[in-house]
Structure formats: structure tokens, C-alpha cells
TORSEPA-823668 format. One record per residue (C-alpha): residue in three letters; z, x, y. Coordinates in steps of 0.25 Angstrom, whole numbers, plus 5000, padded with zeros to 4 digits. Each point is the difference from the previous one (the first is absolute). Last residue first. Example, Ala and Ser with C-alpha at 12.3 -4.5 7.8 and 13.67 -1.06 7.14 Angstrom:
<zakes>
SER502950554996/ALA500249944986/
</zakes>
This chain:
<zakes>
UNK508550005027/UNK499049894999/UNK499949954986/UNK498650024995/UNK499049884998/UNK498950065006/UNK499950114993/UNK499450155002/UNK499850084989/UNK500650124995/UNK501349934992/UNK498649944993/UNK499450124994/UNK501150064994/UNK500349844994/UNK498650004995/UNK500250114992/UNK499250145004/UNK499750114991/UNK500150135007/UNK499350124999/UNK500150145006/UNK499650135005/UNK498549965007/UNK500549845000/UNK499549914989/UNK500649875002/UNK500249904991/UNK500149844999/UNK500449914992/UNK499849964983/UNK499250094990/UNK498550014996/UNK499250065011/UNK499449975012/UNK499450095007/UNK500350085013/UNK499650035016/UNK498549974999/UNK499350015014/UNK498949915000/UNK498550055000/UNK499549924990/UNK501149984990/UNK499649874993/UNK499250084988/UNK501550064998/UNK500649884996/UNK500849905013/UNK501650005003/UNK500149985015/UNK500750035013/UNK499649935013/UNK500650055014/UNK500849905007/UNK500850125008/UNK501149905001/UNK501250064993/UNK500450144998/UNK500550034985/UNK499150104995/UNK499550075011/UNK501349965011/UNK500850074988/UNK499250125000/UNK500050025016/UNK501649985000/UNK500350105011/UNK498949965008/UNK499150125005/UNK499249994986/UNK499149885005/UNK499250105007/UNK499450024987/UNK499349865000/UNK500149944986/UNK499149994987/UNK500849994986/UNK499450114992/UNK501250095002/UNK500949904995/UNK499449994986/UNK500249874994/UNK500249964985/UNK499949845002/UNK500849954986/UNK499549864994/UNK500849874998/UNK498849945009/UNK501049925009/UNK501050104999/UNK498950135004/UNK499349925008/UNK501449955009/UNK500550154999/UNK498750055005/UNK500049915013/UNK501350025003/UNK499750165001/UNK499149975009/UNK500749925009/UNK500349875003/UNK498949965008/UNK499050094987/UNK499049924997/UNK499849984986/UNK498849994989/UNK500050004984/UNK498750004994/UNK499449924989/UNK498550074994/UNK498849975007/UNK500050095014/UNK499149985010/UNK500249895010/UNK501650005000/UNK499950185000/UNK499150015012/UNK500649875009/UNK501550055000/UNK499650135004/UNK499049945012/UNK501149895002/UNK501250115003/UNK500549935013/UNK500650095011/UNK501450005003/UNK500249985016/UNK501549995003/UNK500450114990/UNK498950084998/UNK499950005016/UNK501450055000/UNK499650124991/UNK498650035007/UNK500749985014/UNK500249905008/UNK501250045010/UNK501349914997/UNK500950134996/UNK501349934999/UNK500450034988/UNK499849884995/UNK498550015004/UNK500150144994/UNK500549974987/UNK499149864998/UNK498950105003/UNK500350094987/UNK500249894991/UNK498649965005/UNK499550134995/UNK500850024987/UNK498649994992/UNK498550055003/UNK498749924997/UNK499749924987/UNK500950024988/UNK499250034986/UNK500849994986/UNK499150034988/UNK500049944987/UNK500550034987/UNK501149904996/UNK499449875007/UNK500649935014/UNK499749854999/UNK501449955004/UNK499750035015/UNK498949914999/UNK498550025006/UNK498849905002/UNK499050044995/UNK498849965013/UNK498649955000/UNK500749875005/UNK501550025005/UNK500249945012/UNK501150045009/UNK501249905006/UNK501150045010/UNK501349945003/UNK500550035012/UNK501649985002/UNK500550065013/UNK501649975008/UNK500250045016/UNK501549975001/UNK500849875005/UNK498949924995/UNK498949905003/UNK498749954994/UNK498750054998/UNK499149994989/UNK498950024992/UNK498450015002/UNK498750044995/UNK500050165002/UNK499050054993/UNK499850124992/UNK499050105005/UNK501350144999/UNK500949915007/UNK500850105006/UNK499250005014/UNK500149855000/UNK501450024999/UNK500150095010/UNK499249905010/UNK500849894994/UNK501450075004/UNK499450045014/UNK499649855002/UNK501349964996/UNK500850095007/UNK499349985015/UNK500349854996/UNK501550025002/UNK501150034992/UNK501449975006/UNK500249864992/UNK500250074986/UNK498750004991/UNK500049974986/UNK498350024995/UNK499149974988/UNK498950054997/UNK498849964993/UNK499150114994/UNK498649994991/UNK499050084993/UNK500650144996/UNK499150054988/UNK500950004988/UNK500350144993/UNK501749964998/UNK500250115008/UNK499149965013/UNK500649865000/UNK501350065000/UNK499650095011/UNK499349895006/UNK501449945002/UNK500650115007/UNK499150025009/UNK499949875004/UNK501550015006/UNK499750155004/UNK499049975011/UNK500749885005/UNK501250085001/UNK499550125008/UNK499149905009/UNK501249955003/UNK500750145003/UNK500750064991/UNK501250105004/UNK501249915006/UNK499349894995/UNK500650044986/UNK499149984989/UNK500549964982/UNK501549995004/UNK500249975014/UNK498949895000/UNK499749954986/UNK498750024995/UNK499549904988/UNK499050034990/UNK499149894992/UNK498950024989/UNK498949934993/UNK498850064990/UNK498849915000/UNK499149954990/UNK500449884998/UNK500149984986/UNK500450155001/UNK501349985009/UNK500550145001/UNK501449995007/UNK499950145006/UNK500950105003/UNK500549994985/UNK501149944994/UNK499949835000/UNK498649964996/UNK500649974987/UNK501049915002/UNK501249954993/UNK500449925013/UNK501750054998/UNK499550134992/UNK499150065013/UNK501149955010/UNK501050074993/UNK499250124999/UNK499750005014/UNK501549975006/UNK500450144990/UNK498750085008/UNK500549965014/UNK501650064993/UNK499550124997/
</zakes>
């Protein structure tokens, strides 16, 4: 994946170890950092997102990386390309969604400029006393996996708004209004003592395993009928594959010891090996990053 090639070759130009995770975690200051940019016409499409829509999910974003690495969120700015057609009515429905997002963080400023298309970056800042603060690296051999909430969802949406179908639904709404996992992301950061490893799953679940699993050098054992999901999610065609490799739900997936499980749904353990396997009820799979990456949606790909 060509997004995840420009990363690495960022990360061994600077020779930086905050580089790979959601989060830069900056402990001298104790804050964890991030930054997300939407695009118009390929991250939202006006067509379908309103305003409020788009201010909503910009923050929401962020916060779910701030959220996955077990931070607190604490700050926003934000930062906006507009074309001259925009009026204020779009601002103040942008703010107002993003204000809606913002899960307590403050908004404390940014900027706006001008641009043939409407262009987002947030960055988003979380406080992290009281907290341990997750890597995606830190995943041990014997611990549990946990997702929070139900997967494919939002893929789901993004089919119907696509489609055509622009009534909000549970599906579309997954996909235009994701909620925020803080009261998950809370309970394991404040209570557990051991490293952990932590993800949100914007790229997909399947995505988020593969990056613990390469990170960690560990194997995520999986079994597919654990994975919560909505069961009318089996009237698409693909339902599985929007599960596993559907983007955008921004649910959190973790790697914690058994004493950390509470009431979460465990999906696996980690186990000594390399990638990712999925135990289906006749079958199992282990996965490469390559399967998992042809499934994934990329930025960078060649228009046909």
C-alpha cells in the first residue's frame, strides 16, 4: 500500500520514534499528538454529507486516535481549504458538528484559506496523566484481543450512500456519524498495569490486526464468529469482507491480559507466530499482509 510505503520512508528519513502509532506520545510532555486530513471527493462527498456531517466526522477522527492510543482528548485546532462558493451558513454548521465530535476537547484555533475544493487537517491533542498509554508494538504472546462495538457498519453506509439510498439509516449513520469509544478506551488506559497494544479500526479491522501483529511480531488468532456485527449486514453481497476490511467504523481493538477483560468482547489471543488468522466455523486462514492489503482501500491507487 503505497500510503503505508510514504510513512516508512518518512519514519527512516527523521529516524523518529514517535513516528507509527495513532499517536505521537510525547511523555516529557505529557501529551499524545495527532493530525488527519479529509479531502473532498475522496475522504466526504457533499453530495451525501452535510456540513454538519463533515465537521462531525473531521474531529471524530482525530479523537479516535486519541482514544486508541488511551489519552484523554484535550485540545483541537483546525484547519480549513474552502472554494469561494461556501458561505457562513457552512461554517457555523461545520463547527457546530464539530463541536458535537469533540468528545470535551477544545477547539483553540487553526485556519482558513482558499481552495478549488473543500480540504481538512485537525490535529487533536489528549492528556495522558493517570493514564498508560498504548503502542501498537506492545501486543504480548498470551493476551486477549477485545474490539469495542460491531464491525462493517459504516462500510455498509458507504454502499448505500453510493448507491443512491441517501436516507439516514443505522448503516449510513455508522458512516456519517461514527460514535467515539472513550468509555472503552477509558476502562482499560486507567486500569490496566502491564504494556498493551490499542488501535482504532479507520482502515478496517482487519488492518488494524495486521499493523499489531507486524509491529508486535506476534500472531492475532481470531475467531470470526466472535467479532460483533449487526445481522442485517448480511443483505450485502460481501458482508464478510465489509466486517473484516470495511473502513471507517472507528471502533478500538486491543491486545490486554485476562484480568483487563471486564465485560469486553474477546475475539482471539495472541500467540507466538507472525500475521493474522481467522477461524471461521469450517475453516482457517492465515493471512499475509499482502491478502490483507489487495482488500483495503488506497488513496494512492491508479484510477482505471
Amino acid at each position: 500500500m503505497k500510503e503505508k510505503d510514504f510513512i516508512n520512508t518518512i519514519k527512516k528519513l527523521l529516524n523518529s520514534k514517535y513516528i507509527g502509532d495513532d499517536c505521537a506520545y510525547l511523555k516529557d510532555l505529557g501529551i499524545v499528538i495527532t493530525q488527519d486530513s479529509l479531502v473532498e471527493d475522496v475522504h466526504f462527498s457533499r453530495e451525501f454529507a452535510s456540513a454538519y456531517q463533515i465537521g462531525y466526522k473531521a474531529v471524530m477522527v482525530n479523537i479516535s486516535d486519541v482514544l486508541a492510543s488511551g489519552a484523554e482528548p484535550a485540545y483541537l485546532t483546525i484547519s480549513l481549504s474552502l472554494p469561494n462558493e461556501i458561505e457562513n451558513n457552512f461554517i457555523k454548521d461545520f463547527y457546530k458538528g464539530a463541536q458535537a465530535a469533540s468528545n470535551g476537547a477544545e477547539i483553540v484555533g487553526g485556519d482558513i484559506t482558499g481552495a478549488e475544493k473543500i480540504y481538512i487537517s485537525v490535529t487533536a491533542i489528549g492528556k495522558t496523566t493517570g493514564r498508560k498509554i498504548s503502542s501498537r508494538s506492545q501486543a504480548k504472546i498470551g493476551q486477549k484481543i477485545i474490539v469495542s462495538d460491531i464491525h462493517g457498519s459504516s462500510a455498509a453506509g458507504l454502499q448505500k450512500l453510493l448507491s443512491g439510498k441517501k436516507t439516514l439509516d443505522k448503516f449510513t449513520r455508522a458512516h456519517l456519524l461514527p460514535t467515539s469509544q472513550i468509555e472503552f478506551s477509558q476502562k482499560i488506559a486507567q486500569n490496566i498495569k502491564e504494556d498493551y497494544a490499542m488501535m482504532d479500526t479507520s482502515d478496517g479491522l482487519m488492518d488494524a490486526l495486521m499493523q499489531i501483529a507486524n509491529s508486535s511480531n506476534v500472531l492475532l488468532s481470531i475467531d470470526f464468529e466472535k467479532i460483533p456485527y449487526d445481522n442485517e449486514i448480511k443483505q450485502f453481497e460481501n458482508w464478510e469482507d465489509l466486517i473484516l476490511y470495511g473502513g471507517e467504523d472507528y471502533k478500538l481493538v486491543a491486545t490486554v491480559p485476562d484480568e483487563c477483560t471486564y465485560d469486553f468482547t474477546v475475539i482471539g489471543e495472541v500467540k507466538s507466530g507472525r500475521g493474522v488468522e481467522i477461524n471461521y466455523s469450517d475453516k482457517q486462514i492465515l493471512y499475509t499482509q499482502k491478502d490483507i492489503e489487495n482488500k483495503l482501500y488506497n488513496h494512492f491507487k491508479e484510477k482505471s
